[in-house]
N, C-alpha and C positions, 0 to 999 in steps of 0.2 A: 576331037569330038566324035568322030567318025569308030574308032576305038575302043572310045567309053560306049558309045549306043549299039557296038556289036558284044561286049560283052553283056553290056544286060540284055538282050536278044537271047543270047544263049543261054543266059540265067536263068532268064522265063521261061524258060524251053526246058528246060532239065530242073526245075523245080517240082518236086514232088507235091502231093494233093496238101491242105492248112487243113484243118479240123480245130473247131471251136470247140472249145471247154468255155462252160459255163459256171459262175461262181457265185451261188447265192441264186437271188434270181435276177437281179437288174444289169450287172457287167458280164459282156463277153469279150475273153482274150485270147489271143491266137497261143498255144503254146505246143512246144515238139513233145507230146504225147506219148510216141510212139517210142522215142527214146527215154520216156520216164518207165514207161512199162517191160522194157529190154533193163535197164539197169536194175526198176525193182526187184525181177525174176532172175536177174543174174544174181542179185546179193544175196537171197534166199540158195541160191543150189551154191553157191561158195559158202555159205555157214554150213550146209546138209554137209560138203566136199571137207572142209575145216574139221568140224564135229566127228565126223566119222573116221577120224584120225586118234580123234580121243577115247577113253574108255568112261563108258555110262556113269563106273561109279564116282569120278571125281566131280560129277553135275549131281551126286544123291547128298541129303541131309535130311537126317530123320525131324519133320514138323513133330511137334508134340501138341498136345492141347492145351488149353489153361482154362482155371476153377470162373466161376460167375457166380454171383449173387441174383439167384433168383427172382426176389422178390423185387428190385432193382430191372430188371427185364420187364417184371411183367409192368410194373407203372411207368416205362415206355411206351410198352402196348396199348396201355387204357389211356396213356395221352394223344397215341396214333389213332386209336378206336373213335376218340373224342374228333381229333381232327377229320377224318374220314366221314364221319354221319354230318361234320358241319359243314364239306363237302356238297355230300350228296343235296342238300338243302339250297346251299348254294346252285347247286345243277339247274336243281327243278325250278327255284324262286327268284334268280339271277338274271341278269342280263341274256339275251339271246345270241349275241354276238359271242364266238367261241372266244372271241380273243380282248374279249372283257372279262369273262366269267373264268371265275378261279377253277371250277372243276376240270373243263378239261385242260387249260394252262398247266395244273397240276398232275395231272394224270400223263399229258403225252411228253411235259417236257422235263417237269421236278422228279417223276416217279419213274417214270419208261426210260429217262436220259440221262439226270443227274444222277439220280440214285445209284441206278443202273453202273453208272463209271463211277462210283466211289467205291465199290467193292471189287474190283481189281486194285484198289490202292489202300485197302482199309481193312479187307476182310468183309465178314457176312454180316453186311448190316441189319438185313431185315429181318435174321433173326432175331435181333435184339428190338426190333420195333416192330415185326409183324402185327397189327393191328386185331389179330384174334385171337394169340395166344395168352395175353393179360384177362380176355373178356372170358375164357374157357376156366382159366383159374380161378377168376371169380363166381363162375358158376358151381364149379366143381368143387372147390372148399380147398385147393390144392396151392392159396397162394405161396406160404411159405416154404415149400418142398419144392423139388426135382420130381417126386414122382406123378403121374401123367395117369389120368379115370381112363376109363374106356369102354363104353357100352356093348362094343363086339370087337371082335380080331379081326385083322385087316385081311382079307382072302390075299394069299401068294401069288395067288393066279393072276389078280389084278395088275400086280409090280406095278411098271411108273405109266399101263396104257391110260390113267386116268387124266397125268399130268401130259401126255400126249395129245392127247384127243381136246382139253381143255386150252392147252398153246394153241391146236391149230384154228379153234373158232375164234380164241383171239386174235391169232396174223390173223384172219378172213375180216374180222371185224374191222382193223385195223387198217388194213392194204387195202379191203375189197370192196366192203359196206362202202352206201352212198356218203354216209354222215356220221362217221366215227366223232366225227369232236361237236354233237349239235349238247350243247349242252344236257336238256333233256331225258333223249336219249343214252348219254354216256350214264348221265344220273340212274337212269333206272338197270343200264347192264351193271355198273359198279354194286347198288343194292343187290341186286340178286346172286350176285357173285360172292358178296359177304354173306347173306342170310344162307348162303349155299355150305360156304367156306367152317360157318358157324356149326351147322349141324352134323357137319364132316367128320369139325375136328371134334364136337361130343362124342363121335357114336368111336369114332378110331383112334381117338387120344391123337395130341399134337404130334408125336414123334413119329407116327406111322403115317398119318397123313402129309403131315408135311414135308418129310422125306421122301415120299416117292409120292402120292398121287398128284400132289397139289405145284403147277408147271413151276410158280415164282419163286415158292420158296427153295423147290430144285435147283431152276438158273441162278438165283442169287447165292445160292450155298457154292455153287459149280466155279461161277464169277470170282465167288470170295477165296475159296481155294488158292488161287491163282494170284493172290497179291502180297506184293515183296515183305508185308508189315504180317508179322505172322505172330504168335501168342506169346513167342520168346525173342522178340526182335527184329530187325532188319534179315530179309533169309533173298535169294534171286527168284525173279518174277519165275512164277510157273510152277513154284520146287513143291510148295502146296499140293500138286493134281497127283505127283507121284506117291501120298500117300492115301488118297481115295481109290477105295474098292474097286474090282471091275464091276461095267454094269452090266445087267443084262441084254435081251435083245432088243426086249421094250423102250431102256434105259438108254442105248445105243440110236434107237431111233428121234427119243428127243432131243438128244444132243446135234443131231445132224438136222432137225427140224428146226431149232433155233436158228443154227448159220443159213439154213439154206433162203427162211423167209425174210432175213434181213440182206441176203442178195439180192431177191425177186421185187425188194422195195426200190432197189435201187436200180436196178432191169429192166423193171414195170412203164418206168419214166422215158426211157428214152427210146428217141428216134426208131431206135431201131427194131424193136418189141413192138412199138407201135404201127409200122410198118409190117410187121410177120401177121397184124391180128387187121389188117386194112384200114388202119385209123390215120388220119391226115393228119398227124402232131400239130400242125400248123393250123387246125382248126381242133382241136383238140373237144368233144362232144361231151367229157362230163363221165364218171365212173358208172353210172347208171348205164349209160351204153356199151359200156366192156366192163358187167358185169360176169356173166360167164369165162369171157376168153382169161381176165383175170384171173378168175380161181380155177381154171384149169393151167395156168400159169403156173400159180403157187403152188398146186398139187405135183406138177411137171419138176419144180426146181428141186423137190425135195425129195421126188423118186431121183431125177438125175446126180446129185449129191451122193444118196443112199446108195445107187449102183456103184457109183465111181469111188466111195471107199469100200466099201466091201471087196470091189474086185481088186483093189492095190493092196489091201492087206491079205487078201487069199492069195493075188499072184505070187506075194513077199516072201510069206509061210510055203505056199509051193515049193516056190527057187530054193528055199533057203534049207530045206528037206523037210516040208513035215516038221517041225517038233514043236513042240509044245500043244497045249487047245487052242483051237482058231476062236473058238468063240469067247476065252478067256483073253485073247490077244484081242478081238477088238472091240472087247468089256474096255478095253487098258489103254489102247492106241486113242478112241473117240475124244479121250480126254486132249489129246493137243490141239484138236477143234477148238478149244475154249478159247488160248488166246489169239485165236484167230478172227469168232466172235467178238472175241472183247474191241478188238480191233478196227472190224467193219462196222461197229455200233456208234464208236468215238468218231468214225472217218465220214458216216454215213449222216449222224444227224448235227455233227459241229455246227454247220453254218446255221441251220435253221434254231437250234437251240441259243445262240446267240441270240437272236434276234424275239424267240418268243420267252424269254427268261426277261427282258425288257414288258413285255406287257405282263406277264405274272405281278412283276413288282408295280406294274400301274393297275395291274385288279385289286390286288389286296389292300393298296390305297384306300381302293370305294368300292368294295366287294358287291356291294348290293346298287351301286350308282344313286344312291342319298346323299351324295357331299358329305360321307364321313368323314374324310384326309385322313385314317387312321397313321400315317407317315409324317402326312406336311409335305407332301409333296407337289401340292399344284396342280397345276395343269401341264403335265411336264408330257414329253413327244417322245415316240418310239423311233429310232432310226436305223435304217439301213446303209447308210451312205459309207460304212468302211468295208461293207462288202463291195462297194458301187466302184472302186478305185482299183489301179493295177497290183499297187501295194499291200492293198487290202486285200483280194481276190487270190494274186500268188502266195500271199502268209497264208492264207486257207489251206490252196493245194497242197504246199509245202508240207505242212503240218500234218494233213489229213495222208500225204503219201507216204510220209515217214512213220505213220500209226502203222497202216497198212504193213510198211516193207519191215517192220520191228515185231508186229505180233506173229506174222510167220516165221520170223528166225527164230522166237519165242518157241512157238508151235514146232518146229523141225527140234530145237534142243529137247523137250519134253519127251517129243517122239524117240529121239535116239537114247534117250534115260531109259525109258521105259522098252524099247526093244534089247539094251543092253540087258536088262533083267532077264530075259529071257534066254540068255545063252551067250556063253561066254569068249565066243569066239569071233572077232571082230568081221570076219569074213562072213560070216551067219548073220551079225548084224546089220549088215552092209546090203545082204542082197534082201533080209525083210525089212528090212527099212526104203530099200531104193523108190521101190513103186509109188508108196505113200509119200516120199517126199517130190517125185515128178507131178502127181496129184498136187502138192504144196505149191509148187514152183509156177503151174500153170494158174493153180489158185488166186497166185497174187496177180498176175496177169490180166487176169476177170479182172478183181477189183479194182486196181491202177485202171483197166480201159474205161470201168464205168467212170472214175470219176471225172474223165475227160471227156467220155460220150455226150454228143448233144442229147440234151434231152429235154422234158416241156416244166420239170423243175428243179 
């Protein structure tokens, strides 16, 4: 006895600090973190070490595009058109509760989540359903045709700072605003966001507008890029990005605005943020009170983002001598950001999207709370209780660390395609590649910690 109680003496003694991970919001499990965040950063710099053994072009296949029936596209849209203003109605004349009302059920988890991850698996959906392109054609007289009205030419000068500036009052909205999902509210930014979207695409025709000014139609083209189902078949995740253009500098900044504001989401939450800005998590005061410190947060993560790849691909281009345009290189490189995105987006709102895709399907039951039953479904209950279990909670993490440590291998093979293009000498692409993929390695590290960070959800 005396044996057994000296070694667990020394056990407790030399045990290192437990850190709670949080899973969903009701279970917390003790799990070794710190070794899940070593092994993801290690798998990431052993595919960059792998990969850079190989030469760029045995990961190239030229995407091609395929033909569409117009008209077919557009009575998508004027059924997406349809569904969106009955929506917005729903907003204003629905239940008060966000999580009875179909508007924002649909908005932050069908449209921002679901959607969102089907075009990494599907290609560009919302082109085929954007909701303003059928309403344009009908105004225009342009159903049957490909060709596209346009009241003025899109200024150059513009490029994509439209779709810039329009992402970032959404993250604000989203992450910052007191009441992103009060029904109401949501109703009336989604209206003017269409009546906006509408006269956009009258005055610049849909291809200029929604090509660069307009933020969703961008990310979800960027997204659809990037997935295995391509126009001619099964092709490997990412093969898509290497044939999109480089962007500009504009172009370059939305792409690093998207990932950065879906890390700050996940940032914003915990312990530790909350701590940098004086907030007692544990009495946690309400967004209204870190109001500010928040959107100097979000503005923070995506200067810090912006610095930290620009300087790994100027150090890369450095080391590597000069050659080629840097600015055409990180037109080219931003793109392996994507499935990194796509990555933190699946990892970031899995648990919650479970959970409110259950009360979507009990809105639309009784959309208006009349006892419609448009289902037959009762009085049926929303439950949490497989987040609530060990079982449950570690299939989360699991899942959610392996999206993580898969879209940077993703992201690091795209990178090294696209650096090969540049110069044919593996030694050259070794050392512009290295910086960006320590950026990567570190990358994953963030995201593995937050998902095990305490945090208040």
């Amino acid at each position: 006895m005396r044996l057994i109680a000296l070694v667990a003496v020394m056990t407790a003694l030399g045990a290192g600090p437990a850190f709670a991970h949080a899973a969903g919001r009701g279970f917390v499990m003790l799990l070794p973190t710190g070794y899940v965040v070593a092994g993801g950063a290690l798998a990431v710099l052993v595919s960059f070490i792998a990969l850079s053994l190989l030469s760029g072009r045995t990961l190239r296949l030229p995407p091609a595009g395929g033909a569409e029936r117009p008209a077919f596209g557009r009575i998508l849209s004027l059924i997406s058109a349809v569904i969106l203003g009955f929506l917005i109605i729903i907003g204003f004349l629905g239940p008060r509760d966000p999580a009875e009302n179909l508007l924002p059920l649909t908005i932050w988890t069908l449209w921002w989540v679901v959607i969102v991850m089907l075009h990494p698996l599907f290609g560009d959906l919302w082109a085929k359903i954007n909701p303003f392109t059928g309403l344009h054609a009908l105004l225009t007289g342009c159903w049957r045709t490909r060709d596209s009205k346009a009241l003025l030419r899109y200024p150059d000068w513009l490029s994509y700072w439209p779709a810039v500036w329009v992402f970032f009052a959404f993250a604000w909205f989203q992450l910052v605003f007191p009441a992103p999902e009060d029904p109401a509210i949501l109703a009336a930014v989604v209206l003017c966001y269409a009546l906006a979207s509408v006269a956009a695409i009258l005055l610049f025709g849909p291809a200029q507008w929604l090509g660069k000014a307009d933020p969703f139609a961008v990310f979800f083209s960027q997204l659809g890029a990037a997935a295995p189902l391509g126009p001619r078949g099964w092709r490997w995740p990412g093969l898509g990005l290497l044939a999109l253009p480089a962007l500009p500098a504009s172009g370059v900044l939305f792409v690093l605005l998207t990932l950065s504001t879906i890390t700050f989401d996940g940032f914003a939450n915990t312990f530790l943020w909350l701590s940098m800005i004086g907030v007692n998590p544990l009495d946690y005061p309400g967004r209204s009170a870190v109001l500010e410190a928040n959107t100097l947060g979000l503005i923070s993560s995506f200067a810090i983002l912006a610095c930290g790849f620009f300087a790994a691909v100027a150090l890369g281009w450095a080391w590597a001598g000069r050659t080629g345009d840097l600015r055409r290189l990180c037109g080219r490189l931003v793109f392996s950001l994507i499935p990194i995105s796509i990555a933190y987006h699946f990892a970031h709102y899995l648990s919650d999207t479970l959970l409110a895709l259950q009360y979507a399907v009990v809105a639309l039951n009784d959309p208006l709370q009349n006892g419609a039953q448009f289902l037959g479904l009762g009085h049926v209950h929303v439950t949490a209780s497989f987040q609530n279990t060990a079982s449950g909670a570690f299939a989360l993490y699991t899942t959610q660390t392996a999206a993580i440590v898969i879209g940077h291998v993703v992201g690091v093979a795209v990178a090294h395609a696209m650096v090969s293009e540049s110069t044919p000498s593996r030694v050259e692409a070794f050392k512009l590649e290295l910086p960006l993929a320590i950026c990567m390695v570190a990358y994953t590290g963030l995201g593995l910690w937050l998902l095990g960070a305490p945090s208040i959800a």
